[in-house]
C-alpha positions in Angstrom: -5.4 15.9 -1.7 -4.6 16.7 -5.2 -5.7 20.5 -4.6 -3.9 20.4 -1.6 -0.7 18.8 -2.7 -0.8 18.9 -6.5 -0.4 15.0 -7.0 -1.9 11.9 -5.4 0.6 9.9 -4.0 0.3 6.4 -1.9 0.5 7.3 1.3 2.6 3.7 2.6 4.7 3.5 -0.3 4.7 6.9 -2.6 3.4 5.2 -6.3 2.0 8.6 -8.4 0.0 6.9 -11.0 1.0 10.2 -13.0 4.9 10.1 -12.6 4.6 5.9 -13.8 2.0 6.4 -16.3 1.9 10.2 -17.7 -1.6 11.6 -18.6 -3.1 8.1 -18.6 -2.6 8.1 -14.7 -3.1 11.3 -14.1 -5.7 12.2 -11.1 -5.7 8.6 -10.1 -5.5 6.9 -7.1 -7.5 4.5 -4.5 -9.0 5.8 -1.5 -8.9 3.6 1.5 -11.1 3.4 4.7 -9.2 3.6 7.8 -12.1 2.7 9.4 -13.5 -0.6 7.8 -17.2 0.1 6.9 -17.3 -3.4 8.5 -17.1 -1.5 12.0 -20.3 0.3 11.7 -23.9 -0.4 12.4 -26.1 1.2 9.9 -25.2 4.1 8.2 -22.3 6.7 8.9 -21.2 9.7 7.3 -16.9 9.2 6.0 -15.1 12.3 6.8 -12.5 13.3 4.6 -9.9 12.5 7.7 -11.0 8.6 7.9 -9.8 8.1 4.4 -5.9 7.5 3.0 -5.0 7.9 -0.7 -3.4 4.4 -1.7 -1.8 2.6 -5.0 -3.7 -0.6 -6.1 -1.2 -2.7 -4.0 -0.8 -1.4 -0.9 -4.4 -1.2 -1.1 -5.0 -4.8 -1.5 -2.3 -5.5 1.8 -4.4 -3.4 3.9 -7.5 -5.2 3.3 -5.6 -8.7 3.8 -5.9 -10.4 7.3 -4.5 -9.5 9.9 -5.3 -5.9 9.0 -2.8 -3.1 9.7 -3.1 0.5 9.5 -1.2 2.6 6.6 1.5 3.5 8.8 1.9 0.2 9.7 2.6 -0.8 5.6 4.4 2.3 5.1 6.7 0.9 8.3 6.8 -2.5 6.6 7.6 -1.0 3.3 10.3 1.2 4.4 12.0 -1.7 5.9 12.4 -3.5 2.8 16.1 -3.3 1.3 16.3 -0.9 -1.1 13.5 0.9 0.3 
């Protein structure tokens, strides 16, 4: 993604660890399983297509319960005022 798009960006809410943080944050991000490991027997190779790029928070609301998909968080965030 970053030698695609040049930064890594949430993908539900838009945090760049480098825009907040400078060269401390730069080239970090979190990379979430759209497809919970959970949902696997055995082992499985993770394509590059089953996996979002994801701040520390939104990260931790798509592993909370009931689990929603980044599209649904980004929805949820872009409804917040001020959004």
């Amino acid at each position: 993604v970053l030698a695609e798009c040049g930064r890594l960006a949430c993908e539900a809410c838009g945090f760049d660890f480098a825009a907040a943080y400078g060269p401390r944050g730069e080239g970090f991000a979190e990379c979430h399983h759209d497809r919970p490991l959970s949902a696997s027997a055995g082992e499985r190779v993770t394509r590059l297509s089953e996996l979002s790029v994801v701040c520390s928070n939104c990260h931790r609301m798509l592993h909370r319960r009931p689990w929603v998909s980044v599209a649904e968080l980004r929805a949820v965030v872009r409804s917040r005022p001020g959004a």
